[in-house]
C-alpha positions in Angstrom: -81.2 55.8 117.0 -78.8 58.7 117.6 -76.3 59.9 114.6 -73.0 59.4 116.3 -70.1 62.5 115.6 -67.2 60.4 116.9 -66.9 56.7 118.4 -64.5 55.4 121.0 -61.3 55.6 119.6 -61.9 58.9 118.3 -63.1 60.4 122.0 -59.6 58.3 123.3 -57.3 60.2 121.0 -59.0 63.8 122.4 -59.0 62.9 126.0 -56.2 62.1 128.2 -58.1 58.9 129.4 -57.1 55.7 128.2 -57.4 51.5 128.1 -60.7 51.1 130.4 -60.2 54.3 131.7 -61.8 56.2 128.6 -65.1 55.3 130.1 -67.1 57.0 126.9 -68.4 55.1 124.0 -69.6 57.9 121.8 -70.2 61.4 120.8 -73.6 62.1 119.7 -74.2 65.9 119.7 -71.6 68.8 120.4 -71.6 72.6 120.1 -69.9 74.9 121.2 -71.8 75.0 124.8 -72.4 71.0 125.1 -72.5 67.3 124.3 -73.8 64.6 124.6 -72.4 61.2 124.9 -73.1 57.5 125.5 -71.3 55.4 127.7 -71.5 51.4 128.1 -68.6 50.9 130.4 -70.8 51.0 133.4 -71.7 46.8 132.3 -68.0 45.8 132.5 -66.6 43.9 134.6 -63.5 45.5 133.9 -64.3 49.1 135.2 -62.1 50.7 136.7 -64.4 52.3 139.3 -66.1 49.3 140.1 -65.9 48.4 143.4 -67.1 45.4 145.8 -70.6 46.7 145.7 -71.0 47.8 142.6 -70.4 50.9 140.5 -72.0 53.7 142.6 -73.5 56.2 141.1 -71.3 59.2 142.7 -69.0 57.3 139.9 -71.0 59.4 137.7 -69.1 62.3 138.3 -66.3 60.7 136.4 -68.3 60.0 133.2 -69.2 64.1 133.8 -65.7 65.0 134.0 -64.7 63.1 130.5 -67.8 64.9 128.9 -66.2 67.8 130.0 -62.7 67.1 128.6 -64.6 66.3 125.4 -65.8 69.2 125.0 -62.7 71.4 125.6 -61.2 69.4 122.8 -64.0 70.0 120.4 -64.5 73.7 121.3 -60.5 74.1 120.5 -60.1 75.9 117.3 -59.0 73.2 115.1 -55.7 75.6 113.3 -54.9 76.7 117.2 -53.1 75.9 120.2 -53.7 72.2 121.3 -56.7 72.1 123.4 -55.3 73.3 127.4 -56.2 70.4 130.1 -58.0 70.9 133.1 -58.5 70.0 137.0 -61.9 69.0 138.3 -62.0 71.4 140.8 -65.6 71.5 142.3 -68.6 70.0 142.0 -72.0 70.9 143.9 -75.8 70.0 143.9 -74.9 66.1 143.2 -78.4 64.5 143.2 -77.9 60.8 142.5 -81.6 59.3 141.3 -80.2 55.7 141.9 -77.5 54.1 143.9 -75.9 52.3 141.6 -74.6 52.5 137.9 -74.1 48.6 137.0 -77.4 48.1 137.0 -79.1 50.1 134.4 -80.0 48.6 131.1 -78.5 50.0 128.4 -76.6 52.8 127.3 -75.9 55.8 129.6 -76.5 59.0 128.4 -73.9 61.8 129.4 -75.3 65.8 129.2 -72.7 68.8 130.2 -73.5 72.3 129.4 -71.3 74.9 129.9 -72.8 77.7 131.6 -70.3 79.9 132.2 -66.6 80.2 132.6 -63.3 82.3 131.4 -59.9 82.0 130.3 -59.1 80.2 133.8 -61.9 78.0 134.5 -65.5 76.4 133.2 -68.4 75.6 134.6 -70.7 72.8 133.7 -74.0 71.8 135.1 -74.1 67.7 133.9 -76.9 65.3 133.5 -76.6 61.0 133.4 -79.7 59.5 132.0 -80.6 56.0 131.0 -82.5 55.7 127.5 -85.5 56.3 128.2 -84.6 59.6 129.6 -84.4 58.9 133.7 -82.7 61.3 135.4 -79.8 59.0 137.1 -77.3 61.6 138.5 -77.2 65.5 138.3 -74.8 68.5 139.5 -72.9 71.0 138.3 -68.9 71.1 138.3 -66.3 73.8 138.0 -63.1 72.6 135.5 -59.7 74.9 136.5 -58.2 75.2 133.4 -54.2 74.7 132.7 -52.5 77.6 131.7 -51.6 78.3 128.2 
């Protein structure tokens, strides 16, 4: 069983997702280049991003994107600045390993790494597996950063 660093509520009060919206259940790992997260929200029938058919796994993108907002508010120094808010502004070599999200037993396990980035912008490469460790969705996205 992984230790867990911060639980729902705590990853609501850091990122500006909220209600159902906040689609992360908890932190499990974070430095100052990633986390990792689980998520359970892909079960509900309340999603959000659920649609008639399901909740598609290009909907993994979005559980990506809160990772990353995660862990801009970790990396912010704690007696700074609040931590700046960003813009999903890219995101290329998306390989989805499954069509849809609904259907995996389980928790979902959310990866992002940042690989690079600057005072304007980050960039992540992002990984969803299932417990066992299937690959599910991969990519990498660039974040445009607010200014200060």
């Amino acid at each position: 069983m992984m230790k867990t660093l911060l639980n729902a509520a705590d990853i609501a009060a850091r990122v500006p997702h909220h209600s159902t919206m906040c689609l992360l259940h908890a932190l499990h790992e974070s430095s100052d280049t990633h986390v990792l997260c689980s998520a359970i929200s892909h079960r509900t029938a309340d999603n959000p991003l659920r649609s008639a058919s399901g909740l598609l796994a290009c909907n993994a993108i979005e559980y990506a994107a809160q990772a990353m907002a995660l862990h801009g508010a970790m990396s912010a120094p704690a007696d700074g600045p609040p931590p700046r808010g960003g813009r999903l502004a890219s995101v290329r070599g998306v390989k989805l390993h499954t069509q849809r999200l609904d259907t995996i037993d389980g928790a979902l396990l959310v990866h992002v790494e940042r690989v690079a980035g600057d005072a304007g912008q980050a960039m992540y490469q992002f990984a969803l597996r299932d417990e066992q460790q299937q690959m599910l969705v991969q990519g990498r996205a660039t974040v445009l950063l607010s200014p200060p």
